[in-house]
N, C-alpha and C positions, 0 to 999 in steps of 0.2 A: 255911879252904878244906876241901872236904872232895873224895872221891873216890868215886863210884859205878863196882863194874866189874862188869861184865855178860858175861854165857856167851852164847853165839851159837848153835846150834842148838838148837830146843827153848822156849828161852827170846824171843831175837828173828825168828828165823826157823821157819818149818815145814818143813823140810829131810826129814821120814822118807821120804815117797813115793821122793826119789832116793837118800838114804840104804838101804834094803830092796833098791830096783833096784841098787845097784854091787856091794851083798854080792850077791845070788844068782850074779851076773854072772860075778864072784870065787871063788864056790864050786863055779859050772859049771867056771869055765876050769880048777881045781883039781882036779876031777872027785870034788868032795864034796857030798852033802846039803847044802842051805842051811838057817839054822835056820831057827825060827819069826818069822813078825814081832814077837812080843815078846820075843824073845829078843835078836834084831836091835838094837830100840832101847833095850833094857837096857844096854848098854854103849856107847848116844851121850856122846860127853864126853868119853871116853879117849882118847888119842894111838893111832893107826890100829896098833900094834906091840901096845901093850896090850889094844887092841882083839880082835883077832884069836887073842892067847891064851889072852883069857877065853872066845873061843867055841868053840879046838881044841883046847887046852892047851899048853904049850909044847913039846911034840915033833911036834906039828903043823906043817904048810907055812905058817906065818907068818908068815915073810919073802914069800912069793910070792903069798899071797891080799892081803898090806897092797902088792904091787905091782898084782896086775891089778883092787885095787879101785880104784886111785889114775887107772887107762886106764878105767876103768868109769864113773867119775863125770864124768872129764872130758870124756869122751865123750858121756855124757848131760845134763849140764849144758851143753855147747853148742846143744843139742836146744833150739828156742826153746817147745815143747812142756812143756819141764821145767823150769817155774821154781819157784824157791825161795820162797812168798809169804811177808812180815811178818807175824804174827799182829795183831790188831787190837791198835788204839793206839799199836802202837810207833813207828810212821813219824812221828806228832802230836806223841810223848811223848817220843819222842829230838832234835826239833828243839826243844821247848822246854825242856826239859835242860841244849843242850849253848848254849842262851843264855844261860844262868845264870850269875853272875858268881860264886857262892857254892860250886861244883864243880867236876869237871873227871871228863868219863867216861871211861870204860879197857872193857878189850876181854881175856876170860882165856879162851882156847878151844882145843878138843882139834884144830880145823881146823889147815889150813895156815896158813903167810902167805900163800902165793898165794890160796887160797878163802874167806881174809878180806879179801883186796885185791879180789878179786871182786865183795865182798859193799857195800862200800865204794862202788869205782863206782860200781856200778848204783843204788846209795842216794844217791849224792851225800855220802856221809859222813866224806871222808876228813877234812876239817877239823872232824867233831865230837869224833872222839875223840882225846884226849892221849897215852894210851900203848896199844902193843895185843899183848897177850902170847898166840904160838899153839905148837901143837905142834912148830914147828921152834927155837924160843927157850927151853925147858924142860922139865924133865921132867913129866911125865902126871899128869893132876891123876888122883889126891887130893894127890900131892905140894904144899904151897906155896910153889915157886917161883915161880910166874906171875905171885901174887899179892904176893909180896914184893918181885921187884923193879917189878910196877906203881908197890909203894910207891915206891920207892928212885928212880924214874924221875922222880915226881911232888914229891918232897922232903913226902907226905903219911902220917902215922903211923897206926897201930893203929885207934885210938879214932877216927878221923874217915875212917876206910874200912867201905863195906860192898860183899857177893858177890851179886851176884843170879842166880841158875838154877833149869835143873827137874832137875837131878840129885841124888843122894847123894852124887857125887862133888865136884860145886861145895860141898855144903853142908860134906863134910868138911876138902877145900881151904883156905874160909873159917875154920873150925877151928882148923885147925893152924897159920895165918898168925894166929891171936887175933883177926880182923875178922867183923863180924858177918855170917853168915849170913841171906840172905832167898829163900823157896824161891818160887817161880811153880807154880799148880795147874791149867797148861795144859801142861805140856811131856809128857815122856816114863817120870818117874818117880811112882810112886804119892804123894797127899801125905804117907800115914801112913808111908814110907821116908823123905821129906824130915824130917818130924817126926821120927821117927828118931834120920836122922843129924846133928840139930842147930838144922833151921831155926826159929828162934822165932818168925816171923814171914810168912805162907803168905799172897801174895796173888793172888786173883783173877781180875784185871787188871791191864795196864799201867801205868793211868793212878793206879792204888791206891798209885805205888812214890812219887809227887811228893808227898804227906802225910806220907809219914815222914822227909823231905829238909828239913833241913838233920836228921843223926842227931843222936839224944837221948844218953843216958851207959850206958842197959842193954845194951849193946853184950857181943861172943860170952862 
């Protein structure tokens, strides 16, 4: 059995447009400059605390920009105007996936549990994924906790786990948990930072990740 776990914004979702709109939001209510958009999505990944520090530092209002981004989004995210689309493939490539008798998918995201439970419904997904580790269950990836106990959750080891995201922080994540790293060249980080920070492996497409499944032994 093996384990595929997968990052959520970025990777299976297109989340920036409302992700840009909660920060400004949060930066108004604050009465701060909002950054740039790519600064914005520079630090999609982190847990909304760490978030937040890397964009004010930490003597910055931190605490209160990671509160009124959390009224910002849910605010906008009710908006049926603002949805979050799947980037292509995922909706085909996660149903045939999570039919497979030879894995089991996981879920390691800087989100909530609430706005992965969200993301769930609306997909119909609750029953695809086994385990699903968010910002309220560990600390902030690059840490690998999320990923360790996906393991520990799944009773599946090292060698027969891989990370999939478009971050440097997923890639590092996968890292330091010893599972292999595989970056996506549609998300929010450049590929040559994936490369970087580890990814061996840079696909794509979605559909590019079901070729390398069941994994081989070059693992991180």
């Amino acid at each position: 059995m093996h384990l595929v776990i997968l990052d959520v914004d970025g990777t299976l979702v297109d989340s920036q447009q409302l992700i840009v709109a909660a920060q400004r939001e949060a930066f108004a209510a604050c009465g701060l400059e909002p950054p740039t958009r790519e600064r914005s999505l520079s630090i999609v990944g982190l847990s909304l605390v760490e978030a937040f520090t890397a964009l004010v530092g930490p003597a910055g209002p931190v605490e209160e920009l990671a509160e009124e981004y959390r009224r910002a989004f849910a605010r906008l995210r009710a908006d049926p105007a603002c949805i979050e689309p799947l980037f292509p493939e995922v909706e085909e490539v996660i149903a045939r996936l999570a039919a497979r008798d030879d894995l089991l998918l996981g879920i390691a995201t800087g989100k909530s549990r609430r706005g992965v439970a969200h993301i769930l419904e609306r997909q119909g997904w609750r029953r695809a994924f086994s385990t699903i580790q968010t910002a309220d269950d560990a600390p902030s990836k690059p840490d690998p906790a999320m990923i360790l106990q996906a393991m520990a959750e799944t009773g599946i080891g090292p060698e027969a786990t891989v990370m999939v995201g478009d971050t440097t922080f997923d890639m590092a994540m996968a890292r330091a948990a010893g599972v292999r790293p595989i970056g996506v060249s549609w998300g929010y980080h450049p590929v040559a930072a994936l490369e970087e920070a580890g990814a061996g492996t840079i696909i794509d497409r979605f559909s590019a990740l079901e070729p390398l499944l069941p994994l081989r032994a070059e693992a991180a």
